[in-house]
C-alpha positions as CSV (number, residue, x, y, z in Angstrom):
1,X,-11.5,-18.4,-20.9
2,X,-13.6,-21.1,-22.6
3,X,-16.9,-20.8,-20.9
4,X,-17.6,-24.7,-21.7
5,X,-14.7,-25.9,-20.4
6,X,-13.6,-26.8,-16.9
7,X,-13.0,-24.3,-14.5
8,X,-10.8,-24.6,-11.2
9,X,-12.0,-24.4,-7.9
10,X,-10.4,-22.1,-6.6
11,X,-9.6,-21.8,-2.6
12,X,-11.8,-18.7,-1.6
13,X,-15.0,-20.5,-2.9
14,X,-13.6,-23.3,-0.3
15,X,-13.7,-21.2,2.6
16,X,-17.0,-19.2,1.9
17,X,-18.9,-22.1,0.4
18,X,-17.4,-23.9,3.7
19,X,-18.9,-21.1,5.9
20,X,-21.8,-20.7,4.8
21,X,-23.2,-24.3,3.9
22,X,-24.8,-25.4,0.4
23,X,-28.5,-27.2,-0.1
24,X,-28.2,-30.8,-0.4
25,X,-30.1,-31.9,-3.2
26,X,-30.5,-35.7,-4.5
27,X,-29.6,-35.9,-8.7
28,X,-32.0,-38.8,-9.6
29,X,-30.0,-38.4,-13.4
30,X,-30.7,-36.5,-16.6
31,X,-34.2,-36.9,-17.4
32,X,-35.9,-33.7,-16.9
33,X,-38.6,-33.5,-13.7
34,X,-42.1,-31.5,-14.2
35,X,-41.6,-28.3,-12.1
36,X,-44.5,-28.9,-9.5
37,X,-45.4,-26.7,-6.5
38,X,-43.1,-29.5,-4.8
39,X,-40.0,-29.1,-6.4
40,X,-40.2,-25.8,-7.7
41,X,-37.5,-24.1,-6.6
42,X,-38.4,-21.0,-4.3
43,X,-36.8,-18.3,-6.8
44,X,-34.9,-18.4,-9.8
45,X,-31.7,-16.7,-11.0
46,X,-30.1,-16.6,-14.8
47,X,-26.2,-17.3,-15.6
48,X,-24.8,-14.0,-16.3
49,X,-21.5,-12.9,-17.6
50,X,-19.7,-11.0,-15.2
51,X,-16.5,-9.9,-13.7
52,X,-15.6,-11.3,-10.2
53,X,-13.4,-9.3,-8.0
54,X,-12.5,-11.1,-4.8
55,X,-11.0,-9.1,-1.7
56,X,-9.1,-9.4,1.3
57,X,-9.9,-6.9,4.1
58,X,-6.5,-6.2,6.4
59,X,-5.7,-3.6,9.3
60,X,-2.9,-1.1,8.8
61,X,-2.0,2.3,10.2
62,X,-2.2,6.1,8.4
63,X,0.5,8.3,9.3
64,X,3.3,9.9,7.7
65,X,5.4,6.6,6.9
66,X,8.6,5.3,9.1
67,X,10.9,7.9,10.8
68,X,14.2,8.5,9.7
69,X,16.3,10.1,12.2
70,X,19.3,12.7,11.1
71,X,22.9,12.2,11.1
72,X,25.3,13.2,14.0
73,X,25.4,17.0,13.8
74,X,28.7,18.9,14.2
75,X,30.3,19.1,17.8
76,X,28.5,21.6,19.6
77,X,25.0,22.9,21.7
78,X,22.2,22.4,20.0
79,X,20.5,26.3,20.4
80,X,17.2,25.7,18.4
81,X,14.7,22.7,17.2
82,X,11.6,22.9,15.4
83,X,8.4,22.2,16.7
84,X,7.4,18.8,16.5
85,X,4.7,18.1,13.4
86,X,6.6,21.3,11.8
87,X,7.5,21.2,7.7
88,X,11.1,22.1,7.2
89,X,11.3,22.8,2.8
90,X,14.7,23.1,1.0
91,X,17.2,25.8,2.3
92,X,15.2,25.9,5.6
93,X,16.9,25.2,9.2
94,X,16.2,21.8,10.3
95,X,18.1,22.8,13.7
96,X,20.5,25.1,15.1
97,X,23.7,24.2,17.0
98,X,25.7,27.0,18.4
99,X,23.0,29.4,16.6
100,X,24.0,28.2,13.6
101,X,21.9,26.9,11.3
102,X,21.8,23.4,10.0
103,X,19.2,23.5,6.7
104,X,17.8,20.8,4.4
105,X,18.9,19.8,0.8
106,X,17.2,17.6,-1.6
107,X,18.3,14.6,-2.7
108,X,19.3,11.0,-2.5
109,X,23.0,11.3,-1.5
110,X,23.3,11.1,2.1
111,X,26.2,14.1,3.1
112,X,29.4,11.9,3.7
113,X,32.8,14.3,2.9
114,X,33.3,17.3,2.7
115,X,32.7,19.3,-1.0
116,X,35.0,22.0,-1.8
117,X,37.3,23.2,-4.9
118,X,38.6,20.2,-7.1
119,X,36.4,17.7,-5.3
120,X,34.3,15.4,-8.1
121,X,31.3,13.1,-8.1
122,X,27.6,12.9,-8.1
123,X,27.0,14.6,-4.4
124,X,28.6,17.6,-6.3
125,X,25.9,18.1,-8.6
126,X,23.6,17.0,-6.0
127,X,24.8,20.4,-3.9
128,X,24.7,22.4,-7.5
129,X,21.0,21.7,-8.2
130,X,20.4,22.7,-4.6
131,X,22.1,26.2,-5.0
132,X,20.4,26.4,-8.4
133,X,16.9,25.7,-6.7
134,X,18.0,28.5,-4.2
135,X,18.8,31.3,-6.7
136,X,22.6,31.3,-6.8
137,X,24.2,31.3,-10.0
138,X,27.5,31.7,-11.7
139,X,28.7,27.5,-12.1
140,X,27.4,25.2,-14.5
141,X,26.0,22.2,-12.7
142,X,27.7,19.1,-13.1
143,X,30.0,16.6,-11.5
144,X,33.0,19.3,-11.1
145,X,33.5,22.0,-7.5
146,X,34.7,24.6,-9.3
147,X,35.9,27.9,-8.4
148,X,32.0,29.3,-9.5
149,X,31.0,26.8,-7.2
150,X,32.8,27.5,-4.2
151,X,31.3,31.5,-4.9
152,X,27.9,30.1,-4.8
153,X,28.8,28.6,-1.8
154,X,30.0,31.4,0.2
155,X,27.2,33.2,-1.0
156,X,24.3,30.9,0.9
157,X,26.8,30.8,3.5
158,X,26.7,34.4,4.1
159,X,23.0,34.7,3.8
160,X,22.5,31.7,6.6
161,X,24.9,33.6,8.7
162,X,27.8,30.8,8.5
163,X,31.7,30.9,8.3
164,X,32.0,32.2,4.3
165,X,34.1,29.4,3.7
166,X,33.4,27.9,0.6
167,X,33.3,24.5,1.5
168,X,30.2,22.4,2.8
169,X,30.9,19.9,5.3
170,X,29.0,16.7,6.1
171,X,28.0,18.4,9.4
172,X,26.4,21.7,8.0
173,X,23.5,19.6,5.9
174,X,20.7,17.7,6.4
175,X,19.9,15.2,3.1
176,X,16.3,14.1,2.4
177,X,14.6,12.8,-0.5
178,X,11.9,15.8,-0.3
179,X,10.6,17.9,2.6
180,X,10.2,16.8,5.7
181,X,7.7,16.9,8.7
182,X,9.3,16.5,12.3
183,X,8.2,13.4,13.9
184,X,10.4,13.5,17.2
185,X,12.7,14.9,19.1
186,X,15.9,13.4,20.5
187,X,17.6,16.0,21.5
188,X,16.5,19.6,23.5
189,X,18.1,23.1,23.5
190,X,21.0,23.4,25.7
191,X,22.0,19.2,25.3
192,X,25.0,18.7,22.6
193,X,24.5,17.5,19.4
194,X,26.3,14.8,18.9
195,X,23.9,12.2,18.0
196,X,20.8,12.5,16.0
197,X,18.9,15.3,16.8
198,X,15.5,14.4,15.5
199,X,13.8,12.2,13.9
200,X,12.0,13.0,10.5
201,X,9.4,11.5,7.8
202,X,8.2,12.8,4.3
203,X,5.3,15.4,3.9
204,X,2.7,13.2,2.4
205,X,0.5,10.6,4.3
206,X,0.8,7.3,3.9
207,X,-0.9,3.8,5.1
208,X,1.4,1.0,6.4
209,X,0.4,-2.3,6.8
210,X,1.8,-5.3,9.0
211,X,0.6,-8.4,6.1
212,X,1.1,-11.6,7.4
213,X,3.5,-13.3,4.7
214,X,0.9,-16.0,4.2
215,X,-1.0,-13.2,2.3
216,X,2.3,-11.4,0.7
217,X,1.1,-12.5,-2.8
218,X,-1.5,-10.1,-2.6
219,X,0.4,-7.3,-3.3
220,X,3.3,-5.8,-5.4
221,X,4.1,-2.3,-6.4
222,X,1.2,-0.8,-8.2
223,X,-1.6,-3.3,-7.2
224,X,-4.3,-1.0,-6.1
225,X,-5.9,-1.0,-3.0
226,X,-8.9,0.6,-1.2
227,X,-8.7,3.0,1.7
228,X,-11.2,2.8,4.5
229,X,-11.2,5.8,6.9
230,X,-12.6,5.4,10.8
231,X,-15.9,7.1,9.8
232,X,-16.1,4.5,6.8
233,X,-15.2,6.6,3.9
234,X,-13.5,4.7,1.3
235,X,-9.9,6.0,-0.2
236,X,-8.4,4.7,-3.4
237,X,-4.7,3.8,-2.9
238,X,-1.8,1.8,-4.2
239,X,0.5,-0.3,-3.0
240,X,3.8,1.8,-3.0
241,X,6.1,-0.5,-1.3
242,X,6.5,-4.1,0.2
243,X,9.2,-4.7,2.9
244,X,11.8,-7.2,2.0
245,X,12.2,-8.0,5.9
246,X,10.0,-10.1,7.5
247,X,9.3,-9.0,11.6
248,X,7.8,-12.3,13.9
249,X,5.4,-10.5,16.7
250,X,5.6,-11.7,20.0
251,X,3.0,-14.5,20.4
252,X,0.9,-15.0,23.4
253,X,1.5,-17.7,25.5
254,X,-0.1,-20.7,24.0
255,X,-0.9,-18.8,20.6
256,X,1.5,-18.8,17.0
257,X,3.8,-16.5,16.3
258,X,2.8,-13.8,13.4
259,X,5.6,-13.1,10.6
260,X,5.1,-10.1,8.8
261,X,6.1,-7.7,6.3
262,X,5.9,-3.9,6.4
263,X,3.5,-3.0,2.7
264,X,3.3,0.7,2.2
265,X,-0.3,2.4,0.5
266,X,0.1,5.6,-1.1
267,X,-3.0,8.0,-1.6
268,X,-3.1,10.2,-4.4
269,X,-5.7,12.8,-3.0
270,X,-4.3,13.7,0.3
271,X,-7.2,16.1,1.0
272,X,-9.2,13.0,1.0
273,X,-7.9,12.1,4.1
274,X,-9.2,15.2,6.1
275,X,-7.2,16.3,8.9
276,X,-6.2,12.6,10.5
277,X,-2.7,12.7,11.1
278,X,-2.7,9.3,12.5
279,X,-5.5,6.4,12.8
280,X,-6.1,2.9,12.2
281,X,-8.2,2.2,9.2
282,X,-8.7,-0.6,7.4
283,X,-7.4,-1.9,3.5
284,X,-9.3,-3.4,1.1
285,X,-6.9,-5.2,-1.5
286,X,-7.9,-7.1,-4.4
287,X,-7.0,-10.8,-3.7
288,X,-8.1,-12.1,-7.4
289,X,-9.9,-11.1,-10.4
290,X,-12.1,-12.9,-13.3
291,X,-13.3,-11.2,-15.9
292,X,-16.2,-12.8,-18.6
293,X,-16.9,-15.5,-16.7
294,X,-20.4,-17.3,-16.0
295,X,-21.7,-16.7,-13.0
296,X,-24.7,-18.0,-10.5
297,X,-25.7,-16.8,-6.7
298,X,-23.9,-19.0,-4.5
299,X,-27.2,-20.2,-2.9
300,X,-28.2,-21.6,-6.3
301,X,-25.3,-24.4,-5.7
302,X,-26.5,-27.7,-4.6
303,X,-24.6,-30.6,-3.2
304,X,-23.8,-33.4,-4.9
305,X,-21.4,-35.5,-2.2
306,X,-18.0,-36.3,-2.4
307,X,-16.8,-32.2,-3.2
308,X,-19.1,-32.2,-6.0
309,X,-21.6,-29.5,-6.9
310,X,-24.1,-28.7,-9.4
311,X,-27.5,-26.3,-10.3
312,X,-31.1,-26.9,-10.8
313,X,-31.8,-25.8,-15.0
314,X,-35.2,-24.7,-14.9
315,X,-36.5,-25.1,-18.5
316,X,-39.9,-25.6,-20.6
317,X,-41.7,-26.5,-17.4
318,X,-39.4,-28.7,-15.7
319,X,-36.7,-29.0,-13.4
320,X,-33.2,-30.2,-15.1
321,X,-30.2,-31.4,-12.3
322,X,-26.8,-30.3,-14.2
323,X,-23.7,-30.7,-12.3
324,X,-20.9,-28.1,-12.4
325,X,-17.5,-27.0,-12.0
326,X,-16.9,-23.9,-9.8
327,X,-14.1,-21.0,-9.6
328,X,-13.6,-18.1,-8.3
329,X,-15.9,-16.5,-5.2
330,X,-16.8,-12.8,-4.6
331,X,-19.3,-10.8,-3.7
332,X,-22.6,-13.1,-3.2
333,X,-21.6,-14.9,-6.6
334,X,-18.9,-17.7,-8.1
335,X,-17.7,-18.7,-11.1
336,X,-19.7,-22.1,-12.5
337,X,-19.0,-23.8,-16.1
338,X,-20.1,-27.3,-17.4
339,X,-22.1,-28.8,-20.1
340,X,-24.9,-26.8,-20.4
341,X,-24.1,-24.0,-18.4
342,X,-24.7,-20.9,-20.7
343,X,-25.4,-17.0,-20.3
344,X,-28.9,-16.8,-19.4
345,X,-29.7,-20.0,-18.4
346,X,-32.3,-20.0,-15.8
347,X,-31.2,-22.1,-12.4
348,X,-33.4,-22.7,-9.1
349,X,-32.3,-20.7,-6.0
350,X,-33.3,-23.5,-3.4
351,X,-32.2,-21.1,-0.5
């Protein structure tokens, strides 16, 4: 950016210069004034060049992300169900119904048909890297149920203490992207399984945030973001997700409705967030950014009327009134440029 040249005022300079007020000072013109014990500014500050970061502080919630609950499970009694907060890993029982066990495979492909000789398509591989992952052997893993395949299969099969048939129905398989950690329950040992049995999230901790859509240009995938913890600790983060569906709150009687959208923070060092399995905390995200631009103390503004600003130049004894431009706001400082406005320059503080 050309230092010199005009700089945009920029809306979060509005609402803090707004808040917090700016010294009204008469410009009498361009002629230098004698600094005096009368005039004389009470402190001084120099034009640095600096980087501006402005933030937006929002609420959100840590926990393990949104539940997902599992398909309809095979016609029967369900006989066993983890403990709620339990991890379930790959090959592991998510449930049991008639004291057989229903376990977890990895993967993207939702369990729709069954998968058994001759059958093709990407769920076939999906089951072969599963196998492969559990030790069995003897197919080449690709696209194709083969014969190999269907040995593999009755092999897990025997070891779960299932019907050896060498097929895998929808029924007899949970799908997940990755591990999972039992949120709730929805079913109990002796009712039938029919429906969803529980409900189920990933392993890793996450922060969601409700953003009003007013503030959705705050974030995309990969902006970062900054944790705060109940007892204050800061987290770094990222923004992992932003919700393409927008959710109005109920609104008090008399109040406006709030529209917003569901933004997920990852966090990278999950031991960083202690033991908390769920609190509110608060999110820090960056709502603009300048870098190498001149800056001044935002008490070193003066008003000139009419939405116009400028600073007191204190050279060679005296007192010179230049006006300025301003931009961007954040943390105590904002962005100033104009004719005469240069890194180091000395300007009056007037409160």
């Amino acid at each position: 950016m050309n230092r010199r040249g005009r700089v945009l005022w920029s809306a979060g300079a509005l609402v803090a210069l707004g808040a917090g007020g700016v010294a009204a000072v008469g410009f009498g013109g361009g002629t230098p004034a004698p600094a005096t014990a009368a005039n004389l500014p009470p402190a001084t500050a120099k034009v640095t060049s600096t980087t501006l970061t402005s933030t937006e502080r929002v609420t959100g919630t840590l926990d393990h992300g949104p539940a997902t609950p599992t398909p309809p499970g095979a016609a029967g009694t369900v006989t066993w169900l983890p403990a709620r907060g339990a991890v379930v890993g790959r090959g592991q029982p998510v449930y049991r119904v008639d004291d057989r066990p229903v376990p977890l495979l990895l993967g993207a492909i939702p369990a729709y048909r069954t998968l058994s000789s001759g059958v093709s398509g990407a769920d076939v591989r999906q089951l072969e890297e599963n196998l492969g992952a559990l030790g069995y052997t003897g197919f080449t893993v690709d696209t194709s149920f083969t014969a190999g395949t269907a040995t593999a299969v009755r092999a897990w099969q025997e070891a779960l203490g299932v019907p050896a048939t060498g097929a895998v129905q929808a029924a007899d398989v949970v799908v997940a992207p990755g591990d999972i950690r039992v949120a709730e329950l929805a079913a109990r040992p002796g009712g039938k399984a029919g429906g969803p049995v529980l409900t189920y999230t990933g392993t890793t901790k996450v922060v969601t945030v409700p953003l009003d859509v007013g503030k959705q240009h705050l974030v995309a995938p990969g902006v970062p973001a900054t944790v705060a913890l109940p007892d204050g600790k800061p987290v770094p983060g990222k923004v992992e997700s932003v919700g393409a569906v927008a959710t109005a709150e109920p609104a008090q009687p008399g109040a406006t409705p709030k529209t917003t959208v569901d933004v997920v923070i990852s966090v990278g060092d999950q031991a960083a967030l202690g033991n908390l399995d769920s609190a509110p905390v608060d999110v820090v995200l960056v709502a603009g950014r300048k870098d190498d631009v001149l800056a001044v103390p935002v008490g070193a503004l003066v008003s000139l009327g009419e939405g116009r600003y400028g600073v007191q130049v204190v050279e060679s004894g005296a007192i010179r009134q230049v006006p300025v431009e301003t931009g961007l706001f954040a943390d105590g400082k904002i962005e100033v440029g104009g004719e005469g406005i240069a890194e180091g320059v000395e300007v009056g503080v007037p409160r």
